[in-house]
N, C-alpha and C positions, 0 to 999 in steps of 0.2 A: 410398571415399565422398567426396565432395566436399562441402567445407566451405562452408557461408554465410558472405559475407560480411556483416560486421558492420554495422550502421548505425550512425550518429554519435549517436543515442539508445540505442542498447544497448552502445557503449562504456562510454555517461557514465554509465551504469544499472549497467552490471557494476564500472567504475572504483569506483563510490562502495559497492557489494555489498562487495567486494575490501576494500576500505581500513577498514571495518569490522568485515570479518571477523578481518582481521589485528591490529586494537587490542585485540580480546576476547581471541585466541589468545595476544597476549602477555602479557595480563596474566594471564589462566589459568596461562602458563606459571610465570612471576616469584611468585605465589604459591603453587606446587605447589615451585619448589625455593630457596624463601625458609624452604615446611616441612619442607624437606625437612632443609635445613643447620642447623632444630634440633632434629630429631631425630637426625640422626645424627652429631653433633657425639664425642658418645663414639667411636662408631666409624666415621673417618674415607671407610676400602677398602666399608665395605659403603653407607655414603648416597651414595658415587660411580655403583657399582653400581647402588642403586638409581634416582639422578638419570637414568643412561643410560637404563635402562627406561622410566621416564617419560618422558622426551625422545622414544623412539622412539612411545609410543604416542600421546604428544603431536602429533606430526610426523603421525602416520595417522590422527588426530583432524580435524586442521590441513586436512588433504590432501583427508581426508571432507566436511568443512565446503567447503574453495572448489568442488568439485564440486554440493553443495547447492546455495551462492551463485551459480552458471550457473545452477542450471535456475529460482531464483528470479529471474535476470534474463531470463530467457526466458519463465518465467511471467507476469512484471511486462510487458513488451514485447506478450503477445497478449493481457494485459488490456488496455492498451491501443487494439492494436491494434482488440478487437474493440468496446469502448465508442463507437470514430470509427465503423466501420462502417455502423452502423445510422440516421445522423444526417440527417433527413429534412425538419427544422423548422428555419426560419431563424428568428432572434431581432434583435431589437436591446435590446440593454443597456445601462447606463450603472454604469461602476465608479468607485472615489474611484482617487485617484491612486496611493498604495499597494498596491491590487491592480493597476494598469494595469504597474504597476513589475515585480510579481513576474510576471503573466504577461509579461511582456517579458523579464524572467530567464530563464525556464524555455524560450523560443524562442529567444533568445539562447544557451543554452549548446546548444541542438541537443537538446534532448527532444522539443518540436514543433516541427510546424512550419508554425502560426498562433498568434496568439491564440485565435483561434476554437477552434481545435483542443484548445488546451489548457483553456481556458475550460469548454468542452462536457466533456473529460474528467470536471475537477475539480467539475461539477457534477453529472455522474452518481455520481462516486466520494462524494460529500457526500447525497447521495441515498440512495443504497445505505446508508451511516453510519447514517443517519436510519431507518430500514425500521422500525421498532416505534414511530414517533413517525407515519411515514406509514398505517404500519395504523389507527390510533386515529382519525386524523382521517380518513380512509376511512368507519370505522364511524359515525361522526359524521355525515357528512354525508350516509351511508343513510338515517340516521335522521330527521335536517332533511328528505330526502326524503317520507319514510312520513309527517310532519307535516307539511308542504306540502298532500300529495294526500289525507288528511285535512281537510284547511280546503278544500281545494278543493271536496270533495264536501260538506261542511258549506254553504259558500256556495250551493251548484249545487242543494241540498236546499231550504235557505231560500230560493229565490228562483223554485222551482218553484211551492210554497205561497202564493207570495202571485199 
């Protein structure tokens, strides 16, 4: 089977998966035989014993987990991907200069690659965030609706009459 190669956005997306996964794993580790060495302080041969076992299943823990973190940067990658897909509506925006900075970070390291691109992402992904604050205002503005076309035929009523 032949491998994909990687884009420079799903290196920086696995790099940074990677480097996280290994900060947790070590301190998971550091803690398991930090307990380890006071529990077994009395007996030396058997909290050795037991540290290896933990180390090995540590290790298959470890191994499970960077496996996970691929397919979360692969999942993360066709989020992506498929949020640009669909992009149909041109905009013109105006951002403070702070965000002009960060989307210029995140095209500068090779995640996008436009503003736009990222822009457009970060506002569907902000969107989506929002989905129970966008339902309400949905409801809402059905309703503004039904009152609308209420007054409407109120007016259109009153004005048959005279």
């Amino acid at each position: 089977m032949a491998t994909k190669k990687k884009t420079k956005q799903e290196e920086i997306i696995a790099t940074v998966v990677e480097e996280r996964v290994e900060e947790n794993v070590e301190e998971i580790l550091e803690e398991i035989l930090e307990e380890n060495v006071e529990e077994n302080d009395a007996e030396p041969n058997a909290g050795a014993k037991e540290t290896y076992k933990q180390r090995n299943v540590l290790e298959e823990i470890g191994d499970s987990i960077g496996k996970f973190a691929g397919k979360t940067v692969d999942s993360i990658k066709q989020s992506i991907d498929k949020s640009l897909i669909s992009r149909n509506t041109v905009m013109t925006i105006r951002v403070n200069d702070d965000t002009n900075k960060k989307l210029n970070m995140l095209v500068e390291a090779g995640i996008f690659k436009s503003r736009s691109e990222c822009a457009a992402f970060l506002i569907e992904e902000g969107i989506k965030h929002q989905d129970p604050l966008f339902h309400k205002i949905e409801d809402k503005l059905a309703h503004i609706e039904k009152l609308r076309d209420e007054l409407k035929d109120i007016i259109h009523d009153e004005l048959k009459e005279d």
